[in-house]
Every structure is written in structure tokens, then in C-alpha cells.
C-alpha positions in Angstrom: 12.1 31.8 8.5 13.3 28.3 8.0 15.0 26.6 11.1 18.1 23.8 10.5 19.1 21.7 13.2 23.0 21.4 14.3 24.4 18.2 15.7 27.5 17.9 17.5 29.4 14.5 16.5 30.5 13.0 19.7 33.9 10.3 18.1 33.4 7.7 20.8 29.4 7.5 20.7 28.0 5.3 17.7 26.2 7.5 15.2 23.5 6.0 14.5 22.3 6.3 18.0 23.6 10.1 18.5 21.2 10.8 15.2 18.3 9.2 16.9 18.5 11.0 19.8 19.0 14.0 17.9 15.3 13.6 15.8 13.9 12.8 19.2 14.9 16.2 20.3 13.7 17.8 17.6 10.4 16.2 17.8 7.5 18.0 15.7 9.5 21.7 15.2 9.7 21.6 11.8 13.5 21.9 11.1 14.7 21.7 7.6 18.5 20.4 7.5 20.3 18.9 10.0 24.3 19.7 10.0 26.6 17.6 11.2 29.6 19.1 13.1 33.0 17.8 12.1 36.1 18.9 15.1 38.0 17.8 17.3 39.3 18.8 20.9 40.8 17.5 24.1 37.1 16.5 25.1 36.6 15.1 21.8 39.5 14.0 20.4 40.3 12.6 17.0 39.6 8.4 16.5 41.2 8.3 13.2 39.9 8.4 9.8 38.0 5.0 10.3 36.3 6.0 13.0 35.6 9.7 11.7 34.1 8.3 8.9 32.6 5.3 10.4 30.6 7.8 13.1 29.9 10.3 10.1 28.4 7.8 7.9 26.1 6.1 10.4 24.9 9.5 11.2 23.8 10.0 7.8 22.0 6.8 7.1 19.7 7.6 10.1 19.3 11.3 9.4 18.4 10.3 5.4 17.7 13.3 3.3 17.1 16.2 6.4 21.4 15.2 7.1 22.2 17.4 3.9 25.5 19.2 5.6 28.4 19.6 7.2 29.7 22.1 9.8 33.4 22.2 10.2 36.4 24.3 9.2 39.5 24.0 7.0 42.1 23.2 10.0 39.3 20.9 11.2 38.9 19.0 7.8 42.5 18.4 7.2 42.6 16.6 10.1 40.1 14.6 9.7 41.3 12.8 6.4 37.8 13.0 4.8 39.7 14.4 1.6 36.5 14.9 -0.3 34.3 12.0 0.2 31.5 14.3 1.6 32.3 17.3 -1.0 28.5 16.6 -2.0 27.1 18.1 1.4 26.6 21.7 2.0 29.2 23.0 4.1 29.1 25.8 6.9 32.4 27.3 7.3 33.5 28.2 10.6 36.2 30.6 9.9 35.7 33.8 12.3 37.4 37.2 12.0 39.5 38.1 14.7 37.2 41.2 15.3 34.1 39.4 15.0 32.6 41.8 12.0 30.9 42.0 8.7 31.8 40.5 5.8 32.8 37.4 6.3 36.7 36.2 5.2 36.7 35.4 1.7 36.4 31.4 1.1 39.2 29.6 0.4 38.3 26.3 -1.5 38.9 23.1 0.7 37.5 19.1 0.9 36.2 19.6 -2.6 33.9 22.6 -1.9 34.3 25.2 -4.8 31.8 27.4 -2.2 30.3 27.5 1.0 26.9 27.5 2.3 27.1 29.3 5.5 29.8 30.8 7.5 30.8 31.6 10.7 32.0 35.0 11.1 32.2 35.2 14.8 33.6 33.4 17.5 31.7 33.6 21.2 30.1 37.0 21.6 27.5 37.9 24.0 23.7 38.5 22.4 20.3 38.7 24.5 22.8 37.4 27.4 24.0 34.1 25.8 27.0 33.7 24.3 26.9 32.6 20.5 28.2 32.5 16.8 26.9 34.9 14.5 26.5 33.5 11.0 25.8 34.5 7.5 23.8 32.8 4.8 25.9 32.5 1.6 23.4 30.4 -1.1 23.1 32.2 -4.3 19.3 31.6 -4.3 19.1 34.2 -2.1 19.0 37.4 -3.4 20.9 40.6 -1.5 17.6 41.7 0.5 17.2 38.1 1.7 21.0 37.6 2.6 20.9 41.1 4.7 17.7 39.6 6.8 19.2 37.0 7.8 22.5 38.5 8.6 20.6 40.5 11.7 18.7 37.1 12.4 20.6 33.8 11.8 22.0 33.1 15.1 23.6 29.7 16.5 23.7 29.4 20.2 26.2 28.3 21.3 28.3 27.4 24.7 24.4 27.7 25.9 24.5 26.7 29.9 20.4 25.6 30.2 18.3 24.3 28.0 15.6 26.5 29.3 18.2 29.5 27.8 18.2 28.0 24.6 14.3 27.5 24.6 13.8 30.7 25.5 16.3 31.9 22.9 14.3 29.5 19.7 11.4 31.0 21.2 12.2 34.8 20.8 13.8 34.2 17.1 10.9 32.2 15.8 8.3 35.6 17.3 10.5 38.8 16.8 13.8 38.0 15.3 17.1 39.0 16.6 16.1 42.9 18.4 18.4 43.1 21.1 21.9 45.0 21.4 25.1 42.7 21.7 26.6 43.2 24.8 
């Protein structure tokens, strides 16, 4: 199973230098993409649309080709004021059900995207004791066998406290796949 990498844009860090660390973390694992994570929160907060873009685009002149999406949702986007200067990424949609279940919400078309790569259809629930996302793959090169595989496998951690947690989570996907009950 391929593995992507996620990076988490931090506004008031230069982007160039948060992508760098970023490929030093990854090291040798041989990750495909590397998505780029578009929000905004108290901790984070919102620089404007020069800075957003400014961060953004340094990111992706390090990253090169691997930087091929983005991570973000529709509420998040709009605020941004990216309009559709990055519609040529992939996008993975975070837009979770309130009960956390299968299917996903239907897409609704936003920042140029006419479809979605991934989703996020789940918001902070518990599996093999760490508290994640659950996503689904959403590519039409997949066919329906594929896309079910994955639904019981592709997981993002999230909120992880340790990295040892998160090793240790990598570690069990990449051997067994996702096996254990959500609690």
C-alpha cells in the first residue's frame, strides 16, 4: 500500500524551511505525495491572503513534484482567499459526518475542484488507542475492490500525543493493516 505524507502549514513559519524539515522527517520511507494542510485556528490564525499564499507557495517550490495536494475544507478555503489558484492540486476534503459513518457526504464543488481526491469522513475517533480521522480514497483509478481496502485501512493519525505512538501506529499499518476494533 502506498504511503503519502501530510504537512501541517504553520502561517508564521517560512515555508520553505517547514518543507525541509518535513523531507528530513521523512527520510528514506518511501512516501509518495506530500499534502499540504490549508486551516486556520486560534493557534494558527489567518496572516492574510499574502501570507497564505506566500507560505503555500514556498512550500511547494521545495517539496517539487512529491507536493502534489492539498488538505483543507470548504469553510477553510473561503477563508483563505486562494479562489482557485491551486485548483490544479489534488484536494483531500475534510468534511466529516456528524456520526462519523460510511459514505462520505456528497462533494460539493469549491476552489475550482469539480472532484475530490480523498475525504475525511470522521472527525477524532478512538482506533488501536489513538485518536484519528478516518478517510476514504475517492480517485476513479481505483476500481470498487480497491476503494473498499482502503476504506478499512487508510488511516491519518491525528491529535497523536508521542511520536513513538505514531511510530508504532506506521509500523502496524505498513505489517497487518488496520485489524483492531474502534473503541
Amino acid at each position: 500500500m502506498p504511503v503519502d505524507a501530510y504537512l501541517y502549514l504553520y502561517w508564521s513559519e517560512p515555508g520553505a524551511t517547514q518543507a525541509a524539515n518535513c523531507l528530513g522527517i521523512i527520510g528514506d520511507v518511501p512516501a509518495g505525495a506530500i499534502w499540504l494542510d490549508v486551516e486556520f485556528d486560534e493557534q494558527n490564525p489567518w496572516p492574510g491572503l499574502i501570507g497564505v499564499n506566500s507560505v503555500l507557495y514556498a512550500a511547494y517550490e521545495r517539496l517539487g513534484a512529491r507536493a502534489d495536494g492539498l488538505y483543507t475544507s470548504r469553510g477553510q478555503w473561503s477563508q483563505s482567499g486562494l479562489g482557485t489558484r491551486y485548483a490544479g492540486k489534488r484536494l483531500w476534503d475534510a468534511h466529516p459526518r456528524a456520526d462519523n459513518s460510511l459514505p462520505p457526504l456528497p462533494f460539493e464543488p469549491y476552489g475550482g475542484w469539480s472532484a475530490r481526491a480523498l475525504v475525511q469522513y470522521t472527525s477524532s475517533v478512538t482506533v488501536c488507542g489513538l485518536n484519528v480521522d478516518m478517510n476514504v480514497l475517492e480517485e476513479e483509478e481505483m476500481t470498487q475492490a480497491e476503494k473498499d481496502e482502503l476504506v478499512a485501512r487508510v488511516v491519518t493519525a491525528t491529535n497523536a500525543h508521542t511520536d513513538e505512538k505514531l511510530l508504532q501506529l506506521i509500523a502496524y499499518l505498513r505489517t497487518t493493516g488496520v485489524k483492531c476494533a474502534q473503541s
